[in-house]
C-alpha positions in Angstrom: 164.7 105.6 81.1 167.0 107.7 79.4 170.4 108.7 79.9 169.5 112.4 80.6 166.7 111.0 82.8 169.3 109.3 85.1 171.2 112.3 85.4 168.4 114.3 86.7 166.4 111.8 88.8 165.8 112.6 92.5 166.1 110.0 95.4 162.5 110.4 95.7 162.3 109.8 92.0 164.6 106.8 92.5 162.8 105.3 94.9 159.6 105.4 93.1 161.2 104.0 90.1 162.8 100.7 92.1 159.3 100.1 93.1 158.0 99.9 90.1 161.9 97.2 89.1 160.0 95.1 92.1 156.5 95.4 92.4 155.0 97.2 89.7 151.6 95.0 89.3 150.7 94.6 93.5 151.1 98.3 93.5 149.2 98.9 90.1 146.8 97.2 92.3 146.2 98.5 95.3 146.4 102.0 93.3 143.4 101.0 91.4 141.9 99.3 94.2 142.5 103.0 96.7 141.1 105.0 93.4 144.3 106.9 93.1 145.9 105.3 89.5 142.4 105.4 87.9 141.8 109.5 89.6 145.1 109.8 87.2 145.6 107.7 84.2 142.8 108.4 82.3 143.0 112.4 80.2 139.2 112.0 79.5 136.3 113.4 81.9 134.2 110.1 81.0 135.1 107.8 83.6 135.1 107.9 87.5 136.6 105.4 89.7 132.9 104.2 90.5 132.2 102.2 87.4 129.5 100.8 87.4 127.5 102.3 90.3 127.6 101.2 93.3 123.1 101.2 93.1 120.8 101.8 90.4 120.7 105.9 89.8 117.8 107.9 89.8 119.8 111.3 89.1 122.9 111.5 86.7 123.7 115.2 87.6 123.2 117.7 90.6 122.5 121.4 90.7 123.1 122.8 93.8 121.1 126.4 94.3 123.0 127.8 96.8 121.6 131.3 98.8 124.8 132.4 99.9 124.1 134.4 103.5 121.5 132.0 104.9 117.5 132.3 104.3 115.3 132.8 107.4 113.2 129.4 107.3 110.8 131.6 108.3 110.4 134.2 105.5 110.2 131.0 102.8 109.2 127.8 104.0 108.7 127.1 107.5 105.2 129.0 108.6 104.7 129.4 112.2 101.9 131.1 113.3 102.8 131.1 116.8 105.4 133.1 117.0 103.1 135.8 115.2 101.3 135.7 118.1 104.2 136.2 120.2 106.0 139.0 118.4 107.7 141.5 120.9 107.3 138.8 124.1 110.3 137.6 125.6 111.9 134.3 123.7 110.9 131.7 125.8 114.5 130.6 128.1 113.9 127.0 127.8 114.7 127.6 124.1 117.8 129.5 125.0 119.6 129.0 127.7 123.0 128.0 127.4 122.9 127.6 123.4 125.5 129.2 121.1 123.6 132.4 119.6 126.3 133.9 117.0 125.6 137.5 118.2 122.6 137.8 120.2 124.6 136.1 122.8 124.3 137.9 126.1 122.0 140.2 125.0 119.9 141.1 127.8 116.1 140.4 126.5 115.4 138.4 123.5 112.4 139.2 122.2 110.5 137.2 119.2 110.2 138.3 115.4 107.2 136.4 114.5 106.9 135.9 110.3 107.4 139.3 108.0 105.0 138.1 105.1 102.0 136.2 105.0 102.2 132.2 103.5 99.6 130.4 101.2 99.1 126.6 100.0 100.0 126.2 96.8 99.7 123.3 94.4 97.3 120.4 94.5 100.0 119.3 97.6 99.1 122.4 99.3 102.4 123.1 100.6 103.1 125.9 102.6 105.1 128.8 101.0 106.0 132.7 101.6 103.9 134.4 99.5 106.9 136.2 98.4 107.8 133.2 96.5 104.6 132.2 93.8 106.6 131.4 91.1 108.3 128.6 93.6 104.7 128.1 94.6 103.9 126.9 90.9 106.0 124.1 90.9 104.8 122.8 94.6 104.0 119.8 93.5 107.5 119.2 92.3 109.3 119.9 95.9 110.3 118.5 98.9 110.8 121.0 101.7 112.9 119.5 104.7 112.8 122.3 107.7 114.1 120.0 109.5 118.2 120.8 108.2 120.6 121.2 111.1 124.2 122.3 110.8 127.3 122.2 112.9 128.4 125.5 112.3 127.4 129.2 113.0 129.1 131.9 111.1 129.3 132.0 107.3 132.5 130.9 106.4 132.5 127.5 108.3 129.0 126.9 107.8 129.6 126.7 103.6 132.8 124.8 104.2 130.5 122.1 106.1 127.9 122.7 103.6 130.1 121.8 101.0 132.8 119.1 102.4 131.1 117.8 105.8 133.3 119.7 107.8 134.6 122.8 109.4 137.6 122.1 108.5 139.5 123.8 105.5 141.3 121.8 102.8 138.3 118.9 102.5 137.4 118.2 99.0 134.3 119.6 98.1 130.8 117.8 97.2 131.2 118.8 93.9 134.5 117.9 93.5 133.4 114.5 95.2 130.8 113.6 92.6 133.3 114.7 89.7 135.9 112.1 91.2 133.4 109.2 91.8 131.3 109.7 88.4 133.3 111.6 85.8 131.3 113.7 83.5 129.3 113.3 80.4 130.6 116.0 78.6 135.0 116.1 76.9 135.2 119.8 76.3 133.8 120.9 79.7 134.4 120.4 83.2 132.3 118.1 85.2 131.8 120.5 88.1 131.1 124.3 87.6 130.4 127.0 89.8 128.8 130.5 89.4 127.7 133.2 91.1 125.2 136.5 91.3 124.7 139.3 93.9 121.7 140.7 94.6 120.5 144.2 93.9 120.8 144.8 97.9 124.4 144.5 97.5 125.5 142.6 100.3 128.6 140.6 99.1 129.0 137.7 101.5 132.0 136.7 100.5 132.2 133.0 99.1 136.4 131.7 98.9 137.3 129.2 96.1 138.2 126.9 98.6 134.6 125.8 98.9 134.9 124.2 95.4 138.3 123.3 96.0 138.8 119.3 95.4 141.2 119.3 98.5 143.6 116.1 98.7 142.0 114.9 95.7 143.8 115.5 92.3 143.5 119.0 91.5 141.8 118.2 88.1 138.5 117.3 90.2 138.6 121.3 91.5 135.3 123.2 90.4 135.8 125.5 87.5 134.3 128.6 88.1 132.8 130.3 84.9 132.0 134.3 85.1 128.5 135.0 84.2 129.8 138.8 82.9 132.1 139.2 80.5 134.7 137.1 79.7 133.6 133.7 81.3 137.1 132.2 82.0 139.7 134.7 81.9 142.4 134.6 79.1 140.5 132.1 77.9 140.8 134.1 74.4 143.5 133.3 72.2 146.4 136.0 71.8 146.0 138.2 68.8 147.8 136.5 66.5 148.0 133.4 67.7 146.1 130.7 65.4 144.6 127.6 66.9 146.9 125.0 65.0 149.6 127.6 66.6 148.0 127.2 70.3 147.4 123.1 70.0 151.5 122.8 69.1 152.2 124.6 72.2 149.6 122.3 74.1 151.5 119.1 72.3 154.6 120.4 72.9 153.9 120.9 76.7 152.7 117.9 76.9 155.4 115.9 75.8 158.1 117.8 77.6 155.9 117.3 81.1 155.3 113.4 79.9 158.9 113.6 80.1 158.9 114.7 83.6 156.4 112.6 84.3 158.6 109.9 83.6 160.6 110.6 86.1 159.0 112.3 88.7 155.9 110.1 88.6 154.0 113.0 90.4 150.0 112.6 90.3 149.6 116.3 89.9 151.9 116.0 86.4 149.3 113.8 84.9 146.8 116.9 86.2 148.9 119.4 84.6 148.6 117.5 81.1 145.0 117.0 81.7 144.0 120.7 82.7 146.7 122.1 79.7 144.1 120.2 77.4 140.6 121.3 78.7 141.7 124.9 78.9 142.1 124.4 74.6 138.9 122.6 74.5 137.1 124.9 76.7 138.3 128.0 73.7 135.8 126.3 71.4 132.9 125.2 73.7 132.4 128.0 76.6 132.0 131.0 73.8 129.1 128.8 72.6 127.6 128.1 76.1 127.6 131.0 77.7 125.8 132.5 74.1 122.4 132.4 75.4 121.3 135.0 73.3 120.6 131.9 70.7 117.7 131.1 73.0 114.4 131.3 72.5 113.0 134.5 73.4 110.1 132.9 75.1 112.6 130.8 77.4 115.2 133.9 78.3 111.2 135.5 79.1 110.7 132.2 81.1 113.6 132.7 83.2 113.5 136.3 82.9 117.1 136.7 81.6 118.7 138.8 79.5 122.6 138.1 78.2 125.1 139.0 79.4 123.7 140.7 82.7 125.3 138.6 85.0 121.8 138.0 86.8 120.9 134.3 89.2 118.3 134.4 86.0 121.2 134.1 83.6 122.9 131.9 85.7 119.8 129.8 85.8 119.6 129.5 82.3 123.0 128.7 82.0 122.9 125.7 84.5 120.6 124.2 82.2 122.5 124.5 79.3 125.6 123.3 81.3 123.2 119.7 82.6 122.5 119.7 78.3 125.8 119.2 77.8 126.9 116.7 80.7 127.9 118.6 83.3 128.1 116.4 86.6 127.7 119.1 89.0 127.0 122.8 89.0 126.6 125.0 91.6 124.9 128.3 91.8 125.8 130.9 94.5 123.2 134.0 94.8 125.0 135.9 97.5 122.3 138.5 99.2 120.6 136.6 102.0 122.5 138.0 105.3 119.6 139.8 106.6 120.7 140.8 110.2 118.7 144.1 109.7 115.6 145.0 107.7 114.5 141.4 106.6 111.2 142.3 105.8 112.5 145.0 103.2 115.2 143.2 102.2 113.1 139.3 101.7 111.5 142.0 99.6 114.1 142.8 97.0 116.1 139.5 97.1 112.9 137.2 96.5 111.8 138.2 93.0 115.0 137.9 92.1 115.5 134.2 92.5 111.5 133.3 92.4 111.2 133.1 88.8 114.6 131.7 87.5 114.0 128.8 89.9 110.5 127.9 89.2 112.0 128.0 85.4 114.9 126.3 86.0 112.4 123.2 87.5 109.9 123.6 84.5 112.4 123.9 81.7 114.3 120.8 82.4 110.6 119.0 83.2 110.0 120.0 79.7 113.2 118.8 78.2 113.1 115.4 80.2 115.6 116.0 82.3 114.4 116.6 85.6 113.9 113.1 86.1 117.4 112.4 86.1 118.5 116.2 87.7 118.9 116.4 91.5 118.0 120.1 92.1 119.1 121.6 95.8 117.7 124.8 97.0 119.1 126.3 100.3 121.5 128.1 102.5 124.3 127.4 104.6 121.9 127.9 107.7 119.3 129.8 108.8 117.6 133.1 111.1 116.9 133.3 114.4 113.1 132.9 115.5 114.5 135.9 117.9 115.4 139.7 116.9 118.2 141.4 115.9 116.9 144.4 115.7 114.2 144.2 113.0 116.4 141.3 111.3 117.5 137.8 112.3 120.6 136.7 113.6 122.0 133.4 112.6 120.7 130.1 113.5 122.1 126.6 113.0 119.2 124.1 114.8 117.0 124.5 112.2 116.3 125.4 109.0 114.8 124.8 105.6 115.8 123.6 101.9 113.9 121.9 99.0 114.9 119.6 96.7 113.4 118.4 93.1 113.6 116.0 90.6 116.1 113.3 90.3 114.0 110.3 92.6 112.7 112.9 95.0 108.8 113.2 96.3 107.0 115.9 94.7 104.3 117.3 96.6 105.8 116.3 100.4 107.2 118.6 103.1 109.7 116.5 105.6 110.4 117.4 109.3 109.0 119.5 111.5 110.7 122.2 113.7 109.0 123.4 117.2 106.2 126.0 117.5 108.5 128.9 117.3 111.3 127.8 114.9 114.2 127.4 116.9 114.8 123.6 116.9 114.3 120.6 114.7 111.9 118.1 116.4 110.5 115.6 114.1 112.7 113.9 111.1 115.8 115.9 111.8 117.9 115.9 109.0 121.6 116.8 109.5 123.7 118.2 106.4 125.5 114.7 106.4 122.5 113.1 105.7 121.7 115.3 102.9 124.9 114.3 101.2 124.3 110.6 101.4 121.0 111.2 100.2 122.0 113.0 97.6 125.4 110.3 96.9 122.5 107.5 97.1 120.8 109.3 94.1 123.4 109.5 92.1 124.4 105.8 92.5 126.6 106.3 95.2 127.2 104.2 98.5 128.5 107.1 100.3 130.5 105.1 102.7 132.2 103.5 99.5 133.3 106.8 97.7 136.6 106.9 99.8 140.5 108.1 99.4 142.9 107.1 101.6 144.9 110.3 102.7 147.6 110.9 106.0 146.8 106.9 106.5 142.9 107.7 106.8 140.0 106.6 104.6 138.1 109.9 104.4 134.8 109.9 102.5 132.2 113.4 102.1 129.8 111.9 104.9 133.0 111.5 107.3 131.5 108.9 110.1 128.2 110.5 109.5 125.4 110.2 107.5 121.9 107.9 106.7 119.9 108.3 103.4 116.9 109.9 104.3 114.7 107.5 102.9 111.3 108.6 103.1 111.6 111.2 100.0 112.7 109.2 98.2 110.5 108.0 95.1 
């Protein structure tokens, strides 16, 4: 340490620094052993602190298709033809009484809603699915719908926080964020997690903070990046006018020393961060123009997906997600925000369906056709779903049940898991709680999800919490 160092350092800073006068290679240690020193030492996305794998991977990347607002189970996936026959009849009060209704609660009749739009079998599977959705219906034979998903949580906000950490509470890192941490990516010039988002033409904004890709009390480098789909995709990510590139990389290397410096004596984590984030943002100059450039497609594949560049569309998004997996992405994450439907559902399932039919199905069949869906999980689903009861002439929100698919990546094709009861309202066979979903989806990706852990406030905290059991049976 240098003289000028000692005149600055901190009694924190001194501290730290005896520690590593007595004990330097026990702490090194137990660092590496708690993930933290290998979370910071290393610049490079390439490496996570699980390396090897904890099991042999059948996925090496996730895309989460998130339908921001929550998706009446009974409008895509979950057909129940008995409460079409019970359409205007009281709800039943077994099913009721005493649950937590978010705002039907106290209302003095609830009446049913049975299904607004017909379903058909589709694939050689035959699964059952809204005929709203035959694009989806195409690739049947590649999903597996569980309507047997049950959250913890009832209104928006704390439903996609549980979604995405396993909790309702704030400040968790997210699953995303998890995955980075655990894996690293395949890609240098790119971040391993990305996030990006679409409205529908209904224009209902549910609104979607950053925290749910925030990486919480994991380094901040593991944070999801999120890319704009319209105009510029990163803000200032455009060099000055002026500025040359050779001129912007000697402001990177001279930022990095003078925080190395700091570094030195500080010995913060979130320094190492700062080094590491300063040199992806230059990276990212060169290689996001290029990405988000879709316009060097084929014609027949923006057709495919039914996107056109530059609109901002859940098509272009689509198509983006699979150039970001091409490039070895670890884990993106689409948000199509349109799907509150507390009035109107049947009008409104109208409008918002095309518009993520088509980009999905493609999604599915153009990494099939590129060889990649073998090794892509793919996750279709809300945050929760709609009451079997109505609000109105919509649904009000429902957490005991409700339906997602997944594809690709060691998943069944072709298989529909869980059951919920005759009228929708409750999971009954194979439930499947969101902390299962994660292990499952951890287990995929190589993961013992009780082994991906940081120790934080003197606690081993892990994205399953105390919870969680890989749902086996779709699994290839």
């Amino acid at each position: 340490m240098t003289p000028q160092q000692i005149q600055h350092l901190t009694r924190r800073a001194l501290l730290k620094n005896s520690a590593y006068g007595i004990g330097a290679a026990a702490l090194s240690t137990l660092l590496t052993k708690s993930g933290l020193a290998a979370s910071t030492a290393r610049s490079s996305n390439e490496f996570g602190i699980i390396n090897p794998r904890h099991l042999a991977p059948k996925a090496n990347r996730n895309i989460h298709l998130c339908m921001a607002g929550g998706p009446s189970h009974l409008e895509t996936f979950d057909h129940k033809p008995k409460l079409a026959d019970m359409t205007g009849q009281p709800m039943p009060e077994s099913f009721t009484k005493g649950q937590s209704i978010a705002q039907l609660q106290g209302n003095a009749q609830l009446k049913c809603l049975g299904p607004q739009w017909a379903f058909k079998k589709f694939g050689k599977s035959g699964q059952e699915i809204c005929e709203l959705f035959p694009h989806i219906g195409s690739v049947a034979d590649e999903l597996c719908i569980i309507r047997s998903m049950t959250t913890e949580a009832i209104n928006h906000d704390p439903a996609h926080t549980f979604m995405n950490t396993g909790t309702t509470i704030s400040g968790r890192p997210s699953m995303g964020s998890w995955v980075w941490y655990g894996l690293g990516a395949e890609c240098d010039n790119l971040p391993g997690f990305v996030v990006l988002t679409s409205t529908g033409a209904a224009g209902q904004k549910q609104p979607i903070a950053s925290r749910q890709w925030s990486s919480g009390f994991l380094p901040s480098k593991f944070a999801g990046i999120r890319l704009n789909s319209k105009g510029d995709a990163v803000y200032y990510i455009n060099a000055p006018a002026g500025v040359s590139r050779d001129q912007q990389r000697d402001v990177i290397d001279a930022a990095e020393k003078l925080n190395r410096i700091n570094d030195a004596s500080a010995q913060d984590p979130e320094i190492a961060t700062r080094i590491a984030q300063y040199e992806m943002a230059f990276k990212m100059q060169a290689s996001v123009p290029g990405l988000m450039n879709v316009s060097d497609e084929p014609q027949n594949i923006r057709d495919m997906y039914g996107a056109k560049p530059g609109d901002g569309s859940y098509a272009s998004n689509c198509l983006l997600a699979r150039r970001l997996a091409e490039r070895g992405v670890r884990f993106i994450q689409l948000y199509h925000r349109d799907w509150d439907h507390h009035g109107g559902v049947k009008d409104q399932m109208k409008l918002i369906a095309p518009e993520v039919d088509q980009p999905t199905a493609a999604l599915i069949t153009d990494l099939k056709m590129r060889g990649m869906l073998d090794d892509t999980l793919i996750i279709w689903g809300g945050e929760f779903g709609r009451t079997p009861m109505a609000q109105g002439n919509g649904r009000d929100h429902h957490q005991k049940a409700f339906s997602i698919f997944l594809a690709g990546g060691g998943i069944k094709g072709g298989i529909t898991h869980g059951t919920t009861d005759d009228l929708g309202y409750n999971a009954v066979e194979n439930i499947t709680p969101v902390h299962d979903l994660h292990a499952t989806m951890l287990h995929l990706l190589g993961i013992d999800h009780k082994r991906l852990t940081i120790k934080f406030q003197g606690r081993d905290f892990r994205l399953t919490d105390v919870h969680g059991n890989v749902v086996k049976e779709i699994l290839v």
